[in-house]
N, C-alpha and C positions, 0 to 999 in steps of 0.2 A: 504494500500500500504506500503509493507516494503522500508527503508528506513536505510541505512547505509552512512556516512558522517567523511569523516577521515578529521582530522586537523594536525598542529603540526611540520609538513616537512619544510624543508628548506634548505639552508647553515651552516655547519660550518664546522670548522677546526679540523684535526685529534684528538684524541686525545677528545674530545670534547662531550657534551651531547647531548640528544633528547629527549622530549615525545611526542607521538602521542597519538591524540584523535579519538576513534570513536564513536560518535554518535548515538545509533541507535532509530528507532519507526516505530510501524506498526508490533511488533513482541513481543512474551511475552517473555521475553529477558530473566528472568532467568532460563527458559529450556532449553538454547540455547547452545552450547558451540560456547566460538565466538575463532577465530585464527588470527593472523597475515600473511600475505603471502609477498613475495619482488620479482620482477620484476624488472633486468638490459637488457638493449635492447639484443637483440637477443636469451635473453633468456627463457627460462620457469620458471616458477612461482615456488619460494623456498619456502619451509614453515619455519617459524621462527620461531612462538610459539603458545599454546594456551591456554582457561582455559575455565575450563567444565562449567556449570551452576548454579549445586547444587552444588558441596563441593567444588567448585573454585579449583579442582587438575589443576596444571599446567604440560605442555608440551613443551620443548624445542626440537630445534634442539641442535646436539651435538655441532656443531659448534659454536655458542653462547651461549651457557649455562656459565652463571656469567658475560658474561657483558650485555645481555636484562632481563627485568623482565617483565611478561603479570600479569597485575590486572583488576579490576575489579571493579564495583560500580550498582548495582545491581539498589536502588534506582534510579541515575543518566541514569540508560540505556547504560552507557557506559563502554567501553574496554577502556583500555589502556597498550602503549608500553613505559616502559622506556630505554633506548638504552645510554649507558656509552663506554665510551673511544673507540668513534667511529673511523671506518677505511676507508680510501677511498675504499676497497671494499665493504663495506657498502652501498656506492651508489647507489640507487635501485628507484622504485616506489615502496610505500607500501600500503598495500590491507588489511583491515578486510573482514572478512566474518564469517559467523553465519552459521550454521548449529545443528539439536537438537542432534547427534551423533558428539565425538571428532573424527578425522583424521587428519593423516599429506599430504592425496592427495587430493589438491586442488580439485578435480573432483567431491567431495562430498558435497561441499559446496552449499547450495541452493542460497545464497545472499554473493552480493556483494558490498564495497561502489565502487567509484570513482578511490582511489588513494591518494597517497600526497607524491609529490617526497621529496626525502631525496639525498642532495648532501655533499659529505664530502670530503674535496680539503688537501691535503697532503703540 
């Protein structure tokens, strides 16, 4: 049973940092390219960033390219989101998913975790 599991979300102030964790098992995770995706209520799911499997190539959106960073830990199973000098439109739920091809539309993705809201108050 795959198994995705984000951490890391929370509160804070503009201006301010983040990292999110996601966890994953139940999947051979370095064939995987995993992604970030964000979710603000009413709207559709944004893709934020991702990295491949094998040569960890990373994928932004334009939008955030130099203040998020997606790495990776192969051993650990896990993705991670570093997010710098966050913005209250930043406010979002945030989504890993795995899928073994990279995309930036979510509709490709096979898995999914949960979520971990990220609130950032101006």
């Amino acid at each position: 049973q795959v198994q995705l599991v984000e951490s890391g979300g929370g509160l804070v102030q503009a201006g301010g940092s983040l990292r999110l964790s996601c966890k994953t098992s139940g999947l051979t995770f370095n064939t995987y390219t995993m992604g970030w995706f964000r979710q603000a209520p009413g709207k559709e799911h944004e893709f934020v960033a991702a990295i491949s499997g094998g040569d960890r190539t990373t994928y932004y959106a334009d939008s955030l390219k130099g203040r998020f960073t997606i790495s990776r830990d192969n051993a650990k199973n896990t993705v991670y989101l570093q997010m710098n000098s966050l913005k209250p439109e930043d406010t979002s739920i945030y989504y890993c998913a795995a899928d073994p091809n990279y995309s930036s539309d979510p509709a490709s993705y096979d898995y999914w975790g949960q979520g971990t809201q990220v609130t950032v108050s101006s």
